[in-house]
C-alpha positions in Angstrom: 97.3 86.4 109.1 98.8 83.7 107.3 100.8 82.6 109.7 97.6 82.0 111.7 95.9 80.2 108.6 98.3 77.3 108.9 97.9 77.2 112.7 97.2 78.8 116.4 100.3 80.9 117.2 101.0 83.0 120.4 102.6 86.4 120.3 106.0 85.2 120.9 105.6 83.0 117.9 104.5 85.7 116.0 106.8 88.2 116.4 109.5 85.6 115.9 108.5 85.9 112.0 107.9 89.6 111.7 110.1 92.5 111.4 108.6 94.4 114.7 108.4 94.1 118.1 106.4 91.8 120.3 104.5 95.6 121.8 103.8 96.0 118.1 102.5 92.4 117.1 100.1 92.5 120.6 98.7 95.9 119.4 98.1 94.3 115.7 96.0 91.3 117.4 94.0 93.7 119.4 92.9 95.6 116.6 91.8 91.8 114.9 90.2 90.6 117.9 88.2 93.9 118.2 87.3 92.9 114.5 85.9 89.8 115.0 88.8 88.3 112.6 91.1 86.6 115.3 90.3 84.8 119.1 92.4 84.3 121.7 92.7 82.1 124.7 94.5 81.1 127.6 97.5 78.6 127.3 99.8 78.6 130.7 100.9 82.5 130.9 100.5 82.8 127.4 97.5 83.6 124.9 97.4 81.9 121.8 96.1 83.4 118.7 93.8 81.7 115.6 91.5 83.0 112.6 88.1 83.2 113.8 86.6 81.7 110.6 83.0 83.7 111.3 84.8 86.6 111.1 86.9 85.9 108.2 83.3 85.0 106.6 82.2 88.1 107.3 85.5 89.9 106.2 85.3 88.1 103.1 81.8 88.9 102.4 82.8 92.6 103.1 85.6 92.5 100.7 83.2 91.0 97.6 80.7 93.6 98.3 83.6 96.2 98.0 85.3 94.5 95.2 81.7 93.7 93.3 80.8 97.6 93.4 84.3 99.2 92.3 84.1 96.6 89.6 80.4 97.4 88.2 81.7 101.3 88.6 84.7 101.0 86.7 82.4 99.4 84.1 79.8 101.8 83.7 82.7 104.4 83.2 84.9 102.5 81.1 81.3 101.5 78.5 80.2 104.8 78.2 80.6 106.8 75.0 83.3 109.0 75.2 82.7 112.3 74.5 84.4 113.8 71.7 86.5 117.2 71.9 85.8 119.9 68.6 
């Protein structure tokens, strides 16, 4: 995705960075498209690629909900009295 954070990119662009194949970086885009985190359109014969920034919003708030509730868990655990052993 960082690629596509500096700019639109098409497959071929793509997979010109990445250590797979062109198959595998079209299957990777599906599964962000069907995620709401990536759009696509029409250039010529090609499709070209960029963050969708609603869905990266949402992705992000997903992520702080995540992170914020592992975090207050992992507090209550690590403030509680430990429990000595006879």
């Amino acid at each position: 995705m960082a690629s596509l954070a500096e700019r639109p990119r098409s497959v071929g662009e793509l997979a010109a960075e990445l250590p797979i194949s062109r198959p595998a970086v079209s299957q990777h885009l599906k599964v962000l498209k069907d995620s709401g985190v990536v759009v696509d359109e029409a250039s010529g014969a090609r499709r070209v690629y960029r963050l969708d920034p609603v869905g990266m919003t949402a992705l992000r708030d997903q992520l702080e909900t995540f992170w914020n509730r592992a975090l207050s868990s992992f507090q209550e655990v690590a403030e509680r009295p430990s429990e000595e052993t006879p």
